[in-house]
Steps between C-alpha positions, in 0.01 A plus 500: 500500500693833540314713237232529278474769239100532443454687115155582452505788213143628723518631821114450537513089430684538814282709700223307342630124643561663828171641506264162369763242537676510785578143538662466159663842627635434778857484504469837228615733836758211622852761570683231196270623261609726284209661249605664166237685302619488167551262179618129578652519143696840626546330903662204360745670241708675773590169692728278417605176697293579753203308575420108597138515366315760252153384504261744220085479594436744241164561338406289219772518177352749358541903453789624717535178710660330129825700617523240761542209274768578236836410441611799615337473801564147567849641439508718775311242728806283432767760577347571812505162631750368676666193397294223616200744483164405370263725338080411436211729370135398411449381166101507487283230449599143347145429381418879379798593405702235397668698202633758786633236738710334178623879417595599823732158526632511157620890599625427810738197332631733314635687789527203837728154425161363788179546394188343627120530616280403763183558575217608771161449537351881535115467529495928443674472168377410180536127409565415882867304341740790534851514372828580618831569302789437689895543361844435698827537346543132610366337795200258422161698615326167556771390785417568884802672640373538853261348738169662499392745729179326638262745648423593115147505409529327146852418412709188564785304372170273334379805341785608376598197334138487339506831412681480149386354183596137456755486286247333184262772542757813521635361176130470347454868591901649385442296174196616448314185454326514814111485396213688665 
């Protein structure tokens, strides 16, 4: 990793992860981290080609945070990557907000050619089963590129291929026949 462009629109979420979490903020001071204080919707507009990864852990999709899951900024998510670049934000809750995670795919296959989801296990968030949206203009998400680094604490090559919806249940869920 050469760089890593940090956008956090406030400063004190930063100070405030230093301060109570400084595991989960550890690399925050690391010299290829660069930390922007403004508007991921504004960051993202002004690159172009640039990036490998943009990866979004907004607030939930609602008030400002929606400006981080439109077309237009799944647009500029797209024009930032590079070619083979992938791009993945949170998409809530699949058994609380099922509606959301369906919306939040259906925009961003209006914008990506790729578009999948996986999910985590997050015992802090609601409904435990998160959800993540990920897009590529066209390399499979689901395929391991690379050997796995393996002093990780939870990933692996097993978890990653677990981590996405079999392919019966993510059409359930896009269809919207998917009953609970």
């Amino acid at each position: 990793m050469e760089r890593v462009d940090f956008v956090e629109i406030d400063r004190e979420v930063i100070n405030i992860s230093r301060e109570f979490f400084p595991t989960v903020s550890s690399a925050i001071d690391n010299e290829k981290v660069h930390i922007q204080n403004m508007d991921g919707a504004e960051f993202i507009k002004s690159h172009k080609d640039e990036f490998d990864v943009v990866i979004v852990d907004s607030t939930d999709i609602i008030g400002f945070a929606k400006s981080l899951f439109t077309v237009e900024f799944f647009k500029s998510a797209k024009e930032a990557l590079k070619e083979d670049g992938m791009f993945v934000t949170l998409s809530e809750s699949l058994h609380f907000h099922k509606e959301m995670v369906v919306n939040v795919q259906e925009t961003m296959k209006l914008v990506f050619p790729v578009v999948d989801l996986y999910t985590a296990p997050i015992a802090t968030y609601a409904g435990n089963w998160w959800t993540f949206s990920a897009a590529s203009n066209n390399l499979s998400l689901r395929d391991i590129r690379r050997p796995c680094i393996e002093d990780t604490k939870y990933y692996s090559e097993e978890i990653h291929r677990h981590a996405f919806l079999p392919d019966g249940l993510y059409s359930a869920l896009m269809n919207k026949t998917l009953k609970w």
